[in-house]
KOLVEX-387515 format. One record per residue (C-alpha): residue in three letters; z, x, y. Coordinates in steps of 0.5 Angstrom, whole numbers, padded with zeros to 4 digits, always signed. Layout:
// KOLVEX-387515
ALAZXY ...
// end
This chain:
// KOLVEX-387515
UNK+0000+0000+0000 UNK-0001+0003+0007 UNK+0004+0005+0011 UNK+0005+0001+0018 UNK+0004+0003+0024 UNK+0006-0001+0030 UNK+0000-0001+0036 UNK+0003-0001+0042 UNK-0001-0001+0047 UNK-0007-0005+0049 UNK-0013-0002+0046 UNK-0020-0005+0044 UNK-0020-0008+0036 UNK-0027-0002+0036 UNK-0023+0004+0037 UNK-0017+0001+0032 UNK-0022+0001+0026 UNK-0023+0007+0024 UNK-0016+0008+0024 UNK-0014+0001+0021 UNK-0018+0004+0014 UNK-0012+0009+0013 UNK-0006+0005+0016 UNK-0002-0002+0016 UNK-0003-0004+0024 UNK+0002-0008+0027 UNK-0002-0010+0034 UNK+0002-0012+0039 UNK-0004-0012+0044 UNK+0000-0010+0050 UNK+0005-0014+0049 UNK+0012-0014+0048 UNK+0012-0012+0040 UNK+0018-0016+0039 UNK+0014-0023+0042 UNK+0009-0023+0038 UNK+0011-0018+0032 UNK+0016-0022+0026 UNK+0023-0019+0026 UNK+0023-0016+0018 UNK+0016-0012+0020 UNK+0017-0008+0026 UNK+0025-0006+0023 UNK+0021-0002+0018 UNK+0016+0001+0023 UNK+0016+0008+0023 UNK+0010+0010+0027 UNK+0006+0007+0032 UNK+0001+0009+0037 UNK+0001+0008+0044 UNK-0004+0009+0051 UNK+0000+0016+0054 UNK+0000+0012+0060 UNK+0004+0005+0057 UNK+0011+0006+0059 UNK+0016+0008+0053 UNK+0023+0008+0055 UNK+0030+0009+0050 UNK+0031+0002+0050 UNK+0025+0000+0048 UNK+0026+0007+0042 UNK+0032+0003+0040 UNK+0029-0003+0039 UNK+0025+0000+0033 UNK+0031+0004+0029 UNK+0027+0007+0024 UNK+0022+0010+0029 UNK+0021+0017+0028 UNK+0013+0019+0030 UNK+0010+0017+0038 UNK+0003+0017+0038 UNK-0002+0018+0044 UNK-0008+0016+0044 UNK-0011+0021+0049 UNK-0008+0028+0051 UNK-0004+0025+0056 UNK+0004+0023+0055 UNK+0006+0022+0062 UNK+0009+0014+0060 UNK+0014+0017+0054 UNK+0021+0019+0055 UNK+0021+0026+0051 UNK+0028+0026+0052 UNK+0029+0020+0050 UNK+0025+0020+0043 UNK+0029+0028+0042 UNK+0035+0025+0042 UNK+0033+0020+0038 UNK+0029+0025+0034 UNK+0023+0022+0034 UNK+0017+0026+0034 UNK+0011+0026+0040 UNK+0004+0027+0038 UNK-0003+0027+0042 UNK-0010+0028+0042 UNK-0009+0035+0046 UNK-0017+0037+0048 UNK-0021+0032+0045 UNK-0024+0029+0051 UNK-0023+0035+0055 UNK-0032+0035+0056 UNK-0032+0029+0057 UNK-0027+0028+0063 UNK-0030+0034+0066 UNK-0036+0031+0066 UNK-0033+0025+0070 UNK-0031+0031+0075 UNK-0038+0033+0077 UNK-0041+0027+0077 UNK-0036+0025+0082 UNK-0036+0031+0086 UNK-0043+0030+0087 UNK-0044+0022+0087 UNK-0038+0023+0094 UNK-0042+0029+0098 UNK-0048+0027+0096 UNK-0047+0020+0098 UNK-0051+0017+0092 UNK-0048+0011+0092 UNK-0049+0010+0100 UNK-0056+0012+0098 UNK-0057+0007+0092 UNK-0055+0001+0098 UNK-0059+0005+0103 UNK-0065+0003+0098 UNK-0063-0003+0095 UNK-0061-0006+0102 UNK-0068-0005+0104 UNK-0066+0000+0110 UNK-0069+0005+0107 UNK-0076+0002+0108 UNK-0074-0001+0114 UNK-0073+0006+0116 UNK-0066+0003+0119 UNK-0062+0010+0122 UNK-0055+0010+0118 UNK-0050+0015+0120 UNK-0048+0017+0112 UNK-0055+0019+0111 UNK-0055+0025+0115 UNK-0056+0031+0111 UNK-0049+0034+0109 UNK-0046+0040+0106 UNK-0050+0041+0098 UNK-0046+0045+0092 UNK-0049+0053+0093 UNK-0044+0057+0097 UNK-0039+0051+0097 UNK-0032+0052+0095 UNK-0028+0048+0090 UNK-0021+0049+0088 UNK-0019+0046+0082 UNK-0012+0044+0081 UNK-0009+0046+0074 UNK-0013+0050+0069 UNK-0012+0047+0062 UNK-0019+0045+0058 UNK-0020+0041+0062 UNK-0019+0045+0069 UNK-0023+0051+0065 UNK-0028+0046+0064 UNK-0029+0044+0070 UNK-0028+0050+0074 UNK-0035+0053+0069 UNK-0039+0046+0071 UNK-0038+0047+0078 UNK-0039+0055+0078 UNK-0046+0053+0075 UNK-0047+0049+0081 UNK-0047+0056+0085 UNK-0040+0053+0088 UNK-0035+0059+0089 UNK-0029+0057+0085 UNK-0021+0057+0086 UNK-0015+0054+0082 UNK-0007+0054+0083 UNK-0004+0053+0076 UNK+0003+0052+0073 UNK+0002+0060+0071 UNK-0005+0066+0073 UNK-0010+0066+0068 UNK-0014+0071+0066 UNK-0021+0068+0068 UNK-0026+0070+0073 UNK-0024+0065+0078 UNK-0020+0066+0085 UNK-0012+0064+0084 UNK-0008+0061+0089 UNK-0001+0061+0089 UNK+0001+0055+0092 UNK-0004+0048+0092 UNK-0002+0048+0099 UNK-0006+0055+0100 UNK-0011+0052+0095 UNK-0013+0046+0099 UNK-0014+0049+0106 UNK-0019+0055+0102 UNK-0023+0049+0099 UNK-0028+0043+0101 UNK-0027+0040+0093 UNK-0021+0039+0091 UNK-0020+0037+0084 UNK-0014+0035+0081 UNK-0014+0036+0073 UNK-0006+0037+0073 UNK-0003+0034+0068 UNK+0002+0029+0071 UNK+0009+0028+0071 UNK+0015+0027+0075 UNK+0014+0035+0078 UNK+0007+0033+0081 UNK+0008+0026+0083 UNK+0005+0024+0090 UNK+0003+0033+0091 UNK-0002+0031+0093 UNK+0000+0028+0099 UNK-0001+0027+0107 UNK-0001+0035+0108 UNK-0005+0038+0103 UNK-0011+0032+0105 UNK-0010+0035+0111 UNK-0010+0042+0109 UNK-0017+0041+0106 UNK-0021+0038+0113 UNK-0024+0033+0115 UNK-0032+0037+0111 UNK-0027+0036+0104 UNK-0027+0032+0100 UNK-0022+0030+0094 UNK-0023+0028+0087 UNK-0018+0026+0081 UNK-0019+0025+0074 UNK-0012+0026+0072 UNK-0006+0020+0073 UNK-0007+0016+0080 UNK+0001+0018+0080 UNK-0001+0025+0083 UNK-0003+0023+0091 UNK+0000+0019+0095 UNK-0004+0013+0096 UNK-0002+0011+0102 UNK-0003+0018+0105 UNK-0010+0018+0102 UNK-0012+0011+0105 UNK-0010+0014+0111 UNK-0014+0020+0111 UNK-0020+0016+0108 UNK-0020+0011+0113 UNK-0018+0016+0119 UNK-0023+0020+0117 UNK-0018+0027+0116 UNK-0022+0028+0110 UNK-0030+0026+0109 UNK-0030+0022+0102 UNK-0027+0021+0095 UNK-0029+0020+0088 UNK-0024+0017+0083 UNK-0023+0015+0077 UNK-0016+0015+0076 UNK-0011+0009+0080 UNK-0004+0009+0082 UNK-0004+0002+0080 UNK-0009+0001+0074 UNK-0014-0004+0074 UNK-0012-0005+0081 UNK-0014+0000+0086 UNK-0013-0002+0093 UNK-0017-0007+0097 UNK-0018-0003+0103 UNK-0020+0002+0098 UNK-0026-0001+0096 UNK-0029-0002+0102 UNK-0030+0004+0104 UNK-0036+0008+0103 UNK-0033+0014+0102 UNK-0030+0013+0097 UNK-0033+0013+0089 UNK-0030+0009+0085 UNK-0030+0009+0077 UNK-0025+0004+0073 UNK-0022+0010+0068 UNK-0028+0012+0064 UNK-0028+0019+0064 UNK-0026+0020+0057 UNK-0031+0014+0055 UNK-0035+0018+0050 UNK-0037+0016+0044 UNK-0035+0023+0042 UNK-0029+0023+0045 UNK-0027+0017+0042 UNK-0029+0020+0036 UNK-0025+0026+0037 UNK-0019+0023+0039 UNK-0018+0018+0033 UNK-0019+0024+0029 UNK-0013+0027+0031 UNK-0009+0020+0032 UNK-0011+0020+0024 UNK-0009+0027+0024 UNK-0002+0026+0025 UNK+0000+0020+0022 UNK-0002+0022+0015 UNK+0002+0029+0016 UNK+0008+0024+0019 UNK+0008+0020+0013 UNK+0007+0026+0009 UNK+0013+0028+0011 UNK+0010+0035+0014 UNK+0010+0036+0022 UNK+0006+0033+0026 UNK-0001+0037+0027 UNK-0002+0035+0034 UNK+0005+0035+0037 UNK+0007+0035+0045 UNK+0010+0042+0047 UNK+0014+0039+0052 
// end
């Protein structure tokens, strides 16, 4: 009989297939398991499967007394008190560098969708403005890749990945990270100085109660009113309010995020901006790396119910 796990999060029934062929799942949708998940079975739940971002505190760890394996779907863990399952001696695994290509790819794609301004661009011809020759201010020539300088904050796979795309680019490339890598790139030591050496600042830190609202109303304005900022990590890393005010006062030029402060509900004002490029969370939306990801979800429950270590845990 298949060993039970508990999904916790709110994932489409398509990525959970793959997973259901080798596991019991118990699928709470999103909800609060104990609504909608009979009693008996969640008593004997010893794994589940969560969203990294859901938030998973020690009271709700308690409310599944056998619990003794986290899994995040996805390299992120920032919603799961690490504390709290250690003290409960609960293991936390995740997919860690499976969608790293594919958030990169995101990255660059947003840079060069915010400084070359496509998406005003696509209205600008949609309208007809174009064909009307109708002068428009967000259509003067801007500032391209070659000599550009990108700060990158955070060089993890995905920071590396993203540095080497925007080198390629023929963009100058420097980054600020918890520790100096041995890599070709300019370091920084502090984002401060990072962000009023770049025109791109892309955030790739891992996020957490450290980074919360760093990237705020000082370091926008570090970067100038030429940078643009692009975050494909946690929305929790800028400040909102600071960003919308940049944005809208024009401290800096523009914006391509991926990432929300309150997913799915980026502000309005946001979404009236035109220098703002807006994608709802899809930077690890690859076919590839969903793959990727569930390999390493099946990876470590079958090692958890082998009664082995996880093969991808969380090094907090």
């Amino acid at each position: 009989m298949p060993d039970k796990v508990l999904v916790y999060s709110r994932f489409p029934k398509s990525l959970m297939l793959r997973i259901g062929q080798h596991f019991e799942l118990l699928d709470a949708g999103g909800k609060p398991p104990h609504e909608v998940i009979a009693k008996e079975d969640l008593a004997s739940v010893r794994a589940m499967i969560t969203q990294g971002s859901s938030l998973l505190n020690g009271e709700m760890m308690d409310g599944l007394p056998k619990l003794r394996a986290i899994v995040c779907y996805g390299t992120g863990y920032d919603g799961i008190d690490l504390k709290a399952a250690a003290a409960r001696g609960i293991a936390v695994g995740h997919s860690p560098g499976a969608n790293a290509s594919s958030v990169a790819d995101i990255a660059i794609t947003l840079m060069l969708a915010a400084v070359r301004r496509l998406v005003v661009a696509d209205s600008y011809v949609r309208s007809g403005d174009w064909a009307a020759a109708k002068p428009s201010p967000m259509m003067r020539p801007q500032q391209g890749m070659r000599g550009r300088k990108v700060g990158v904050y955070g060089l993890g796979e995905i920071g590396r990945k993203i540095a080497a795309r925007a080198a390629a680019f023929e963009a100058e490339v420097g980054y600020f990270s918890r520790s100096r890598h041995d890599v070709a790139y300019q370091y920084f030591p502090s984002l401060e100085a990072l962000a009023e050496w770049c025109s791109v600042l892309v955030i790739a830190v891992r996020a957490g109660p450290e980074t919360h609202h760093v990237v705020n109303a000082d370091i926008l304005k570090n970067l100038g009113e030429s940078g643009y900022v692009v975050n494909i990590a946690r929305g929790s890393v800028i400040d909102p309010d600071a960003l919308l005010a940049a944005l809208k006062e024009k401290t800096i030029a523009g914006a391509g995020l991926d990432v929300h402060a309150r997913e799915p509900y980026p502000p309005d004002e946001l979404t009236g901006l035109p220098n703002v490029v807006l994608t709802p969370h899809v930077g690890g939306h690859t076919l590839e790396s969903h793959q990727a990801m569930q390999d390493c979800v099946i990876a470590n429950l079958t090692t958890f119910f082998a009664g082995r270590p996880l093969a991808y845990p969380v090094s907090s």
